[in-house]
C-alpha positions in Angstrom: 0.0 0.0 0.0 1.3 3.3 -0.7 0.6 6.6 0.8 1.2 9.7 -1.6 1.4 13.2 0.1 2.6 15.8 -2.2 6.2 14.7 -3.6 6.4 12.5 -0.3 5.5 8.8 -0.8 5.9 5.6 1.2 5.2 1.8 0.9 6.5 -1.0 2.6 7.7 -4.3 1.3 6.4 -7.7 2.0 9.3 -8.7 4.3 8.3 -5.5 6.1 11.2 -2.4 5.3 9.5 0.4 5.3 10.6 3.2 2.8 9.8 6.8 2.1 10.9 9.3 -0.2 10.5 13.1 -0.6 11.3 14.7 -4.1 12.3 17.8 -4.2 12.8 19.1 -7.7 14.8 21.9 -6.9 17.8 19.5 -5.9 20.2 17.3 -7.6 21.3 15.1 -4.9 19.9 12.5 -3.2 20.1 12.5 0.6 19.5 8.7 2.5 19.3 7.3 6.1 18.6 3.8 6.9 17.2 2.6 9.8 18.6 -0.8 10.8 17.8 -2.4 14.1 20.9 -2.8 16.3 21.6 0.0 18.6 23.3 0.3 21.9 20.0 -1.2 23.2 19.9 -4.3 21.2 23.6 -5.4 22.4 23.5 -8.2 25.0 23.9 -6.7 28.7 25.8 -9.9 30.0 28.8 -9.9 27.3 28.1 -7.4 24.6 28.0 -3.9 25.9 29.3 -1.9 23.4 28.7 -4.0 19.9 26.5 -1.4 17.7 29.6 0.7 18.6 32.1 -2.1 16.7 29.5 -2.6 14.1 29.1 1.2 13.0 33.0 0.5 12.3 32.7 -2.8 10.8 29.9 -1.9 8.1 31.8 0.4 5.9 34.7 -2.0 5.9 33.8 -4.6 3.0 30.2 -6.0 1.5 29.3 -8.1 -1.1 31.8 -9.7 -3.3 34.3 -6.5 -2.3 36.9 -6.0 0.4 37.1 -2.9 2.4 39.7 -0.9 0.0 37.1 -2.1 -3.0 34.1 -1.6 -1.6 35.1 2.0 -0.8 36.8 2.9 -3.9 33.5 2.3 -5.3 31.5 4.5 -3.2 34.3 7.5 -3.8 34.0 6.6 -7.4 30.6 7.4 -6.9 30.7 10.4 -5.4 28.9 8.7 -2.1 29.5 10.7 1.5 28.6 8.2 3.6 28.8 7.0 7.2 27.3 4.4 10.1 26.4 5.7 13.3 24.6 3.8 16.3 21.9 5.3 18.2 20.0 3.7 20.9 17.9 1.5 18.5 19.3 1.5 15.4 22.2 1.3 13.0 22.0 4.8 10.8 23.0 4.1 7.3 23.4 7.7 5.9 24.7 8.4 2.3 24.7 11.6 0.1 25.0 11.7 -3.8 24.3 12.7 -7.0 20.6 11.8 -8.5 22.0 10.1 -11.0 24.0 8.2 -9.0 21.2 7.0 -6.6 20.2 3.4 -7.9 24.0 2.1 -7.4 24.6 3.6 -4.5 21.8 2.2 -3.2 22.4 -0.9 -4.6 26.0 -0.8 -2.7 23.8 0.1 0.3 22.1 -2.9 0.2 25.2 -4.7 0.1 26.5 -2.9 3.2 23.0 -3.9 5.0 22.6 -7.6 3.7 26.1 -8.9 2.8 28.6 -7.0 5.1 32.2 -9.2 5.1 33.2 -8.5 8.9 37.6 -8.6 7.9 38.7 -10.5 10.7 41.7 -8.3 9.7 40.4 -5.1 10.4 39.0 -6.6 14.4 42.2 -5.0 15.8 41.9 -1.4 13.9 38.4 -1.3 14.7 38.4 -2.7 18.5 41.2 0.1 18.7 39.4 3.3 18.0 36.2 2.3 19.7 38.5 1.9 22.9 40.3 5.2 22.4 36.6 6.7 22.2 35.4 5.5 25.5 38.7 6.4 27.4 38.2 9.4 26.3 34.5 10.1 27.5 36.1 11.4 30.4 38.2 14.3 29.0 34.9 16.6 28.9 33.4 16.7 32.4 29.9 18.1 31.1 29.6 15.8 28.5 30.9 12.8 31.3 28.2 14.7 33.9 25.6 14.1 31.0 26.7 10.4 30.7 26.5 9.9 34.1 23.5 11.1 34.6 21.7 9.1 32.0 23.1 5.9 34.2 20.5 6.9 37.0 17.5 8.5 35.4 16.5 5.7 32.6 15.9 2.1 33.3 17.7 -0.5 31.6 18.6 -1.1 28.5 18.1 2.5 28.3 21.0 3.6 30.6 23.9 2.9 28.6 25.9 4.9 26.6 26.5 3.2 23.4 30.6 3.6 23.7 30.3 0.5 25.8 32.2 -2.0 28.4 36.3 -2.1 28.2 36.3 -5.8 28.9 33.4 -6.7 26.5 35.3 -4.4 23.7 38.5 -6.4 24.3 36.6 -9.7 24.5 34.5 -9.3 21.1 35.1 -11.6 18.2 34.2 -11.2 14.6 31.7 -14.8 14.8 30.0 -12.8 17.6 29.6 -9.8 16.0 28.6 -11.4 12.7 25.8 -13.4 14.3 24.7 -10.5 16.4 24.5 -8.7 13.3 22.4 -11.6 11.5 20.2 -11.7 14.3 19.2 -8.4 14.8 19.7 -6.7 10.8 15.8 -7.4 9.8 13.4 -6.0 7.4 10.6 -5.9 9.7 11.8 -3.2 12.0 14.1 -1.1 8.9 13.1 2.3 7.8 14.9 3.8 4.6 14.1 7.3 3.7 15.4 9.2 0.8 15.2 12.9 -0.1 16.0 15.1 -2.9 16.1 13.8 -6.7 14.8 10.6 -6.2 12.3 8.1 -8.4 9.8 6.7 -5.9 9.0 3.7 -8.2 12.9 3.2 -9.4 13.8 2.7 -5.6 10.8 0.3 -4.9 11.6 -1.8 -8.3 15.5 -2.3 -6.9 14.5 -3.0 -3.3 11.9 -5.1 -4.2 14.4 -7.2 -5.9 17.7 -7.3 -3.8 15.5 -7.4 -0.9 13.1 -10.9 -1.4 15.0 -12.9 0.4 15.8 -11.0 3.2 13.4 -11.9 6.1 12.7 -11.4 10.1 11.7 -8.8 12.3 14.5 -6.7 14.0 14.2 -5.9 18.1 12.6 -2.8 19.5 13.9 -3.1 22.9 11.8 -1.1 25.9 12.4 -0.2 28.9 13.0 -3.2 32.0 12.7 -2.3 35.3 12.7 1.1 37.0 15.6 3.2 37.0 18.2 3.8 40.1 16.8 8.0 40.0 18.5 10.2 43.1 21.2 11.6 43.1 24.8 10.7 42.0 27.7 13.0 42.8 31.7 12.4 40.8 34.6 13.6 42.8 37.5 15.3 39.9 39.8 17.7 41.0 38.5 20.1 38.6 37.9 24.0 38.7 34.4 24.0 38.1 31.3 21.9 38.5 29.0 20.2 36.1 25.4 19.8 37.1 23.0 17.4 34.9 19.5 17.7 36.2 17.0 15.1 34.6 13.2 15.2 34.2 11.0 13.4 32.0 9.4 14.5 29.0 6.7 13.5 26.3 7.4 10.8 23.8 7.3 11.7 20.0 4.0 10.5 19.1 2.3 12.7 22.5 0.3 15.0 21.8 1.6 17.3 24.1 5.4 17.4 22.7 4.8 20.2 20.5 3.5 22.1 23.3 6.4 20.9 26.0 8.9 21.6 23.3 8.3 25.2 23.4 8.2 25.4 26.9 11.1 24.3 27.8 12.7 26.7 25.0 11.0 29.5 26.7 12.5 27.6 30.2 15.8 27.2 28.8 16.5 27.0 25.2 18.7 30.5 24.5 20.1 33.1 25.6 16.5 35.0 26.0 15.0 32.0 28.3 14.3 32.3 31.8 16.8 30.1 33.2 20.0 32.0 31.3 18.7 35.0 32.0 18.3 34.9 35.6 20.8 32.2 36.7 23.9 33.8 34.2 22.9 37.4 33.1 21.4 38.9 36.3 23.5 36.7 38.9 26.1 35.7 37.1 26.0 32.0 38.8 27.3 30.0 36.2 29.3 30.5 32.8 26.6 28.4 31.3 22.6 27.0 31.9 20.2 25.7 29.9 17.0 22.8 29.1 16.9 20.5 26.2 14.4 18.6 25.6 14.5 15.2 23.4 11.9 13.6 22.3 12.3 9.4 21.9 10.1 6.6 21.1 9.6 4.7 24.1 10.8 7.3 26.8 11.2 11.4 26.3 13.8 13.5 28.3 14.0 16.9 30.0 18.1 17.9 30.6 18.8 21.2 32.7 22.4 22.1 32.4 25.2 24.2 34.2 28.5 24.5 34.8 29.9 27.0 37.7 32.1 27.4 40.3 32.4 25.5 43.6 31.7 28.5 45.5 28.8 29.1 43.8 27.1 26.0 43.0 24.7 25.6 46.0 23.3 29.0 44.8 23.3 28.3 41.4 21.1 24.9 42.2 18.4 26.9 44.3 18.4 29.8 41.6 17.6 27.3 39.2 14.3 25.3 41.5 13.2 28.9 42.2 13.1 29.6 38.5 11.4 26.3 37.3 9.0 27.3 40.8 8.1 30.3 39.0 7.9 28.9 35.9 4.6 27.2 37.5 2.6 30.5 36.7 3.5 29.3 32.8 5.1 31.3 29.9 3.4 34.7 28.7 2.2 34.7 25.0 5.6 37.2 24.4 7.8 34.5 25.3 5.6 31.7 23.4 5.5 33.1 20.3 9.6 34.0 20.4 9.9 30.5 20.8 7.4 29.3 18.3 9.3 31.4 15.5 12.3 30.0 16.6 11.1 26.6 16.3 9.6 27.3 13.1 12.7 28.8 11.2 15.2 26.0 12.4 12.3 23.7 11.3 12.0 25.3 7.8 16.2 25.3 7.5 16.2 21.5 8.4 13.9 20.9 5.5 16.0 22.3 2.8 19.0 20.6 3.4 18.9 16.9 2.4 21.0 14.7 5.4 18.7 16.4 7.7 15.4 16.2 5.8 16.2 12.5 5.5 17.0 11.8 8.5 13.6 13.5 10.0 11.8 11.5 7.8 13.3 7.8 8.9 12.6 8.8 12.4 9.2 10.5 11.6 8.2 7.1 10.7 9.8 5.2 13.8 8.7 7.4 16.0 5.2 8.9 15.1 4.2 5.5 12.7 4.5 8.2 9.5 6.7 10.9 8.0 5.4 14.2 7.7 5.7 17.0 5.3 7.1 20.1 5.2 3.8 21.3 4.9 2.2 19.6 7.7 5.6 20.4 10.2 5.4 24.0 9.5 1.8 23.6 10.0 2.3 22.4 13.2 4.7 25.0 14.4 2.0 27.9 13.2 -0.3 25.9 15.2 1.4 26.7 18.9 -1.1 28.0 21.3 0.0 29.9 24.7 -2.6 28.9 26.5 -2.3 24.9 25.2 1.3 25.6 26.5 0.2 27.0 29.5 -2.1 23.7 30.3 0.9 21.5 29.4 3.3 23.4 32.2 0.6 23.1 34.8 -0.6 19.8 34.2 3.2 18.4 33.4 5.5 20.6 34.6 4.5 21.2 38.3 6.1 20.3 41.5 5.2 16.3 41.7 7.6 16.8 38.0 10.6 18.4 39.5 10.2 15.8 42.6 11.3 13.1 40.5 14.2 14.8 39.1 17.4 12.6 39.0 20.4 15.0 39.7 24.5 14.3 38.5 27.5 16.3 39.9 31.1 16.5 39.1 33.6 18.2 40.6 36.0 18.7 44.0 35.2 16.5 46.9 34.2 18.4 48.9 31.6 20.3 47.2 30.2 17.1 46.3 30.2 16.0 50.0 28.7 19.8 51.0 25.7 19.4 48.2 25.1 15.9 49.1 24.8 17.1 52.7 22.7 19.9 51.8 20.0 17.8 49.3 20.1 15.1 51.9 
């Protein structure tokens, strides 16, 4: 069955893959991202911590009846930009090109997916650089704070990282990661979305016929458990201190995330939100603050950042409760359409340039069961309503919220100990 909306069209195959495409006549590339199960939280807790991390390595190194030096001598040859990246679920496949180079491309593509050859040559190269990226997590405090903190607020398999475990890098074979890959590389569970000059029908004829006998269902994982929550504190003799406060947040396909979005842009996002302009500008508390707020599939996050001094942090946390206290009144329709502008432009930006257009559409599907137009996003965005903004803070953002909070600190001992003390 296929769905036409526009120059945006999408059918899914027997096995299951699911596949979009957006033309857009004004372009002459083609832009693709595809979704293949095996994230971080599709690798085995017990041993295999850390394997979408080898594999986003591995992919690019060999497929089909080409070794790695071939196979990508044929991709430069076409002009392909390309890369593998793991997220939590999935494997992202992402390629740029020319238009006219967009059937063999995506024919190597398939190779890459279906037929990857795994070099037990190139274990050693690739176990090496995905061990020099986790050792070197902890060279940015905030971004080792924001790790951290992700440990205690979700519940398993959620909680991990994706760089992985030192011992389950050093421990992973190729037969391992090979089957892993078999196992969890299914149709059924696969999004690929292209955009830009693209042939709806020209796609479907060549997936329909390098993809007949791939079969299965990939994993979605969800969440197990509950998670640890609290408060975790990391001693470094460092100058400042990194705070990570978590919340929770809407999933993609809620109603509501629109409407949460933009207030926590109005709590947060810029140097015109509350939370910057009372905690840095007016008090000058911390060199930095702010509130992002991502949206997932099975579990949606709230993130209030800062970074400040030990002498100051204690004041810096209860400037930023009395802020989100105040922020229980809800945004004014000033600050609500500043954000909603905002939102709109960077929406309307994202559109026109092809990785990202393609990449919203893959998880458009995933996410909300359907991609969306540029039409119907910028739709949306003209859509915000103060006062449905206003009902989300004080229905969602009130003080049983903030009670829940998880909360991650780094820095010197002692102002670890003193905080600890003080939140006890």
């Amino acid at each position: 069955m296929t769905q036409t909306t526009s120059l945006l069209r999408s059918a899914r195959l027997d096995n299951g893959l699911r596949v979009v495409t957006e033309r857009n006549p004004a372009q002459r590339s083609a832009s693709i991202t595809w979704l293949v199960p095996g994230g971080s939280a599709c690798d085995p807790v017990d041993r295999g911590d850390g394997w979408a991390t080898l594999l986003s390595e591995f992919l690019l190194r060999g497929a089909g009846d080409l070794e790695s030096r071939g196979f990508s001598d044929v991709l430069d040859r076409l002009g392909m930009r390309r890369s593998v990246t793991a997220d939590t679920y999935h494997q992202h496949v992402n390629a740029t090109l020319a238009g006219g180079e967009l059937l063999a491309g995506l024919d190597r593509l398939v190779d890459l997916v279906l037929l990857p050859r795994f070099p037990e040559a190139a274990l050693d190269a690739v176990r090496s650089l995905c061990l020099q990226e986790l050792a070197g997590i902890e060279d940015d405090p905030a971004s080792y704070a924001g790790i951290r903190l992700d440990e205690i607020r979700f519940p398993s398999p959620f909680n991990r990282h994706g760089l992985g475990e030192k011992e389950h890098l050093e421990a992973a074979t190729v037969p391992e990661l090979r089957a892993h890959w078999n196992e969890v590389a299914r149709p059924n569970g696969s999004i690929l979305a292209i955009a830009g000059d693209v042939d709806h029908d020209q796609v479907m004829d060549l997936l329909e016929q390098r993809c007949r006998d791939w079969q299965g269902t990939g994993p979605t994982p969800e969440p197990s458990g509950v998670a640890i929550g609290g408060e975790l504190g990391i001693e470094r003799d460092t100058s400042q201190v990194h705070v990570g406060i978590g919340l929770t947040g809407p999933v993609a396909s809620d109603p509501d995330q629109l409407a949460f979005r933009t207030a926590i842009g109005v709590l947060g996002g810029g140097s015109s939100s509350r939370l910057f302009l009372d905690v840095r500008e007016r008090r000058g508390l911390a060199y930095s603050v702010s509130a992002r707020y991502s949206e997932g599939f099975a579990l949606g996050a709230c993130t209030i950042s800062a970074g400040t001094t030990p002498e100051r942090v204690g004041e810096t946390l209860d400037r930023i409760a009395s802020v989100m206290e105040e922020f229980d009144a809800g945004p004014t329709d000033e600050e609500v359409t500043r954000i909603a502008v905002g939102l709109r432009a960077g929406g309307l930006m994202q559109q026109e340039h092809g990785p990202a257009r393609a990449r919203q559409l893959a998880l458009d599907v995933f996410r909300r069961g359907h991609a969306r137009s540029t039409a119907e996003l910028l739709a949306e965005f003209d859509g915000i309503d103060a006062d449905d903004v206003r009902r989300v803070v004080s229905t969602r953002m009130g003080p049983s919220w903030r009670a829940e909070a998880s909360r991650c600190l780094l820095g010197p001992a002692n102002v670890i100990t003193e905080v600890g003390r003080a939140g006890a």
